[in-house]
N, C-alpha and C positions, 0 to 999 in steps of 0.2 A: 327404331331409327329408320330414317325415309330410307329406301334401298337405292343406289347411282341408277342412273337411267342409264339406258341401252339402245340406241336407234339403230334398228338392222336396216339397212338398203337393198332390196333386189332390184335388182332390173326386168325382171317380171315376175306373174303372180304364178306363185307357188302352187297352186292346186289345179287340177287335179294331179298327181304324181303317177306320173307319165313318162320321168326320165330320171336320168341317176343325180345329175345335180341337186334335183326338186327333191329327191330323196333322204340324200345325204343333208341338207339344209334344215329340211322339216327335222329328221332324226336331232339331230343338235340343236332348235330349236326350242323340241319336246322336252329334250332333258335339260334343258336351262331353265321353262317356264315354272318359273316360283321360288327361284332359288336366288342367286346373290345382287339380280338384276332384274328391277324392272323393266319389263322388256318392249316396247315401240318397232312395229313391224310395218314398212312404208312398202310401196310397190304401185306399179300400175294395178289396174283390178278391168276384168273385165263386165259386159253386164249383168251378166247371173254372178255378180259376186255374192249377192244374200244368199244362193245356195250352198255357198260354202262357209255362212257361219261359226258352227260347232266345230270345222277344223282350221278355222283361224281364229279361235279362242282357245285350242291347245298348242298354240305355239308363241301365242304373244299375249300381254296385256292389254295393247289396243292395238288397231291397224287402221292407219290414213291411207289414201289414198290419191289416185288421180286416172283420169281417164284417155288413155291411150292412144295414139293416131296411126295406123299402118301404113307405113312405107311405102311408095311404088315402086314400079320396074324401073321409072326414071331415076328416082333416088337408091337404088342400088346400082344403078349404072353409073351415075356419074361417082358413085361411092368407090368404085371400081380405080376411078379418076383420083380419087382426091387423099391425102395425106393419110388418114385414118382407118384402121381397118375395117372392111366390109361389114365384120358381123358387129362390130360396135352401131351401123346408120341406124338399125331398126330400135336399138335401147336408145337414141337422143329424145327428149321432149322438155319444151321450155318449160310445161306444167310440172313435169317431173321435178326440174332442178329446183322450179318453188317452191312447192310442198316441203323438198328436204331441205331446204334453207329454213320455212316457217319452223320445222320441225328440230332441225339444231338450236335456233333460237329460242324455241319455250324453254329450254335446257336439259342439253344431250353432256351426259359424261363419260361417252363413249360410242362414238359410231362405227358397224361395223359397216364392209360391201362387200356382197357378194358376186363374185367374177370380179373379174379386171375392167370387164366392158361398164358397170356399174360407174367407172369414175366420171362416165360422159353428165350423171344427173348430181353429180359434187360439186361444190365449191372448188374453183382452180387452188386455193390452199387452204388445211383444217386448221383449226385453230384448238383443235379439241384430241383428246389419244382418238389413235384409229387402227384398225383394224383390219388387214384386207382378207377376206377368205379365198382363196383359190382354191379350185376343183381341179386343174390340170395345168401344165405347161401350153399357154396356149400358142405360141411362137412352135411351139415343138409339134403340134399338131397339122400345122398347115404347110412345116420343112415334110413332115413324114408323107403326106398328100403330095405331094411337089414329089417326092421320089418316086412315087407308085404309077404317075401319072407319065404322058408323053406328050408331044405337040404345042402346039401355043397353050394347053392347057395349063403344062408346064410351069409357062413363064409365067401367065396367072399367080397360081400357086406358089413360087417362087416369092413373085412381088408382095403379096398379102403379106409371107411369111415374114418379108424386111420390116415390111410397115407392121405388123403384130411386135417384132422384135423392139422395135422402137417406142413404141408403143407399153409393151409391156414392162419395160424398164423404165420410164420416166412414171407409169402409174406404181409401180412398186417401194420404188423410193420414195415415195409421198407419205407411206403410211409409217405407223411406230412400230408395229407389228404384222408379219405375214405370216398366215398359215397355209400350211401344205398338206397334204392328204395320204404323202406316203414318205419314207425315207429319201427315194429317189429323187421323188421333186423337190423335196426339202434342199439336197444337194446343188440338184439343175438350176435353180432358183440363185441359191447362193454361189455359184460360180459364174452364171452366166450373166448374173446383173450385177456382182459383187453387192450383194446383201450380209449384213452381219444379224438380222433379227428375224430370223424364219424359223418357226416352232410346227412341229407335227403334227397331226392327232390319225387317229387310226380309222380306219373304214366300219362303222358297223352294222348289223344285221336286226332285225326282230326277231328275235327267237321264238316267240308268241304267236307273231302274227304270221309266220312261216312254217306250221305243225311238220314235223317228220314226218316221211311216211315209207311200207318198208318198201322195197323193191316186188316187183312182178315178178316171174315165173319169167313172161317171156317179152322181150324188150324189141318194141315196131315201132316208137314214137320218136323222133329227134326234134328237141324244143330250141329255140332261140328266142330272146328276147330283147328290146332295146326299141328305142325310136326307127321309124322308120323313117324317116325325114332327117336323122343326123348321118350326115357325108360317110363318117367312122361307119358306123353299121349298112349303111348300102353298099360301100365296097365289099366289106367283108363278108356279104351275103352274096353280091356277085363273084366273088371269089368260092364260096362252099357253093354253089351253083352251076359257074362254068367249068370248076378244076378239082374240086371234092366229090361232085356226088356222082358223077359220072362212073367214076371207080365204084362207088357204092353200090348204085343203080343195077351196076354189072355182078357186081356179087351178092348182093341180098336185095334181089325186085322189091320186096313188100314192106321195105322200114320206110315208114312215111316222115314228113319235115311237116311242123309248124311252126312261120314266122309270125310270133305276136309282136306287137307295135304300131302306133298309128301312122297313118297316114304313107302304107307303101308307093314307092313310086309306079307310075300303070303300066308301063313298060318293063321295067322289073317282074310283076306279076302276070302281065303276059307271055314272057319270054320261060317264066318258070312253070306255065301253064300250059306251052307249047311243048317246053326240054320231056316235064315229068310228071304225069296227072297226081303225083302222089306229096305233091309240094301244096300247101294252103296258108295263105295269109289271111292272121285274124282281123287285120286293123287296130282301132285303138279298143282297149278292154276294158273295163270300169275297174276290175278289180283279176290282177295277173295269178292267182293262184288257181285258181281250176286248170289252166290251161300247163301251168308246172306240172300240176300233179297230174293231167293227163301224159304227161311224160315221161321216158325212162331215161333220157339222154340228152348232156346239157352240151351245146357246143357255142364255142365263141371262137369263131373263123376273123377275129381282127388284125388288119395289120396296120392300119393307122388308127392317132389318138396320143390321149396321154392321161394322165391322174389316175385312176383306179374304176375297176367296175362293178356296180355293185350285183350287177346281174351272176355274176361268179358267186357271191357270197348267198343272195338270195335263193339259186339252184340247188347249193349245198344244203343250206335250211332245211329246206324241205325234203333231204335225200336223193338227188340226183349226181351221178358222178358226169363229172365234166371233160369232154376232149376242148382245150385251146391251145390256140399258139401263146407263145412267153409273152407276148404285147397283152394278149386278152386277160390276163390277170397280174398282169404289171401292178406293183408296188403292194400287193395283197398279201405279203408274205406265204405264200403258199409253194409247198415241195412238189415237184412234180414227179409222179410216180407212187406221192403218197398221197397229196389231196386233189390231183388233177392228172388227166394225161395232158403231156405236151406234143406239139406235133405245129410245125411253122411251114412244111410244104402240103403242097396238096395230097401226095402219096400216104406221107407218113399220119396226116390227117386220116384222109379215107380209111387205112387200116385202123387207127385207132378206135376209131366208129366202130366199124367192122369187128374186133378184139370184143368191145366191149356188150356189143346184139347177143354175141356168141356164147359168155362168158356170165354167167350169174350171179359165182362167190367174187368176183372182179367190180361188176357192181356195187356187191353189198359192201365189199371192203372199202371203193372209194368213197361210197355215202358214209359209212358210220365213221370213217378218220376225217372226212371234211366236216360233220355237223360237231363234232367231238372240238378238233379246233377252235369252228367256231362258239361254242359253249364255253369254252376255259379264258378265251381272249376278247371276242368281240361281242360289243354291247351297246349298243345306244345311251346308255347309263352311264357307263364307262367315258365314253367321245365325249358326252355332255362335260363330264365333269374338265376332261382335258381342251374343249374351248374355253368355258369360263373361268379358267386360271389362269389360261393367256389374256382372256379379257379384262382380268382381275389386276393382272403385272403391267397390261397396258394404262 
């Protein structure tokens, strides 16, 4: 029997996987390819898209496409101006919205989107079930920026936030179904937009593709990982920067920092290049496991954001025990104390660092109870199945 189609929407192309979205997406992709749906995967592409054949033939049946237009400074400026939220200008394109019109019309019996921002290449109403995937409370991301912030930046921040809010709620109610990525947001979602149809699924990890490994003898590496071009992770590195490592600096000279991630800001990396010869950013990495495993020490200094990180569950994989504040493994279910340190000021950050250079059996014990977790519960196998049973009821 024919299996329902499936048209998944992103609003951008998927590879190379380079952030936690593109991550979580592919992950749940993967475990759907061949199973109750076949699957239609739409996107802009850019022009080396032929060398990413083989991994857009493990996550969809076919993939259309369309070719892209970049925004200018003008058109984010007056974006700034205008009703819509700012990070919605760069996903609009009128090639977009035709390709996924052509593409409901051969016949879709179920489209999903991916992000909120995704509605700008939809049809103003579906006529078909639909699906919205969420990654994060994005209203909730650009309030938490507006706190952290001061000066007319502020207000910025502020403004965005309304217009995200407004935003996020008129694209929410459109769809039959909403997925959320943690318990939390599942909540945040359904109180703040008054939703009755928001279903969960859980965060998961490669177990495979993130071998254990055991601990060192003696721990001089602190790893961070994440875009360097996402707002969330430049604060929170200028924060482990200006207010963490100073304390650190001062009590163990020789524990080095690597920030992997593409595209750090240049002032960022001079200013950490002036602070502390012992700070290096990699840039973007084809492939983030060597750079784990040269590590003994996982930290996530976030304090804005929202949805979940997969950078937390990744570090675990592979055996690293992690210092974050509560934001930076928000909604991951994780005990602090038992799969993570927690620490939300700078003080109690720096020592935790500090606790764990020092401490060996403290290591081994947070790697083996975090990778242990993640073995009993999370699984890309597992996620798969609990998307496509919301896809199934949609």
């Amino acid at each position: 029997m024919t299996r329902p189609r499936l048209l998944f929407v992103s609003p951008r192309f998927l590879f190379p996987l380079d952030e936690g979205g593109k991550i979580r997406t592919v992950g749940v992709l993967r475990a759907m390819l061949g199973g109750a749906f076949d699957i239609t995967l739409v996107s802009p592409a850019p022009p080396n898209v032929a060398d990413f054949k083989p991994e857009l033939r493990s996550v969809a049946d076919r993939f259309v496409s369309w070719t892209p237009t970049k925004p200018g400074l003008l058109d984010k400026g007056l974006g700034v101006l205008g009703s819509l939220p700012v990070s919605t200008v760069s996903d609009q394109s009128i090639a977009g919205r035709a390709v996924v019109q052509d593409q409901i019309a051969i016949r879709a019996d179920v489209i999903v989107a991916d992000f909120p921002h995704s509605n700008v290449l939809l049809p103003n109403k579906l006529a078909i079930s639909s699906v919205m995937f969420t990654h994060n409370v994005e209203a909730e991301i650009l309030e938490r920026h507006a706190a952290v912030t001061k000066g007319w930046r502020r207000l910025v921040w502020q403004r965005e936030a309304r217009k995200m809010a407004r935003f996020e709620r008129a694209v929410l109610r459109k769809f039959s179904s909403v997925v959320a990525v943690s318990q939390k947001d599942a909540v945040a979602l359904s109180e703040r937009y008054g939703l009755s149809n928001v279903h969960r699924i859980d965060t998961g990890v490669d177990l495979d593709f993130y071998p254990f490994q055991e601990q060192r003898a003696r721990a001089d590496v602190v790893v961070f990982s994440g875009a360097m071009d996402s707002r969330s992770n430049i604060d929170g590195i200028v924060f482990l920067l200006r207010e963490v490592w100073p304390i650190v600096a001062a009590a163990r000279p020789a524990v080095r920092v690597r920030i992997v991630g593409r595209n750090p800001p240049a002032a960022l990396v001079a200013e950490a290049g002036v602070a502390f010869r012992t700070w290096r950013f990699t840039g973007f990495v084809e492939d983030i496991r060597p750079n784990l495993q040269a590590g003994d020490i996982s930290v996530i200094p976030l304090r804005v954001g929202s949805g979940t990180r997969l950078k937390a569950f990744e570090a675990m994989a592979i055996g690293l025990p992690v210092v974050s504040t509560t934001l930076g493994v928000e909604g991951l279910g994780l005990e602090p104390g038992t799969h993570y340190l927690a620490a939300d000021r700078a003080d109690t950050f720096a020592q935790a660092i500090i606790r764990l250079v020092d401490d060996l059996a403290e290591r081994k014990r947070l790697a083996e109870t975090g990778r242990a977790l993640l073995e009993a519960r999370y699984s890309w196998a597992v996620i798969g199945r609990q998307f496509e049973e919301i896809c199934r009821q949609a």
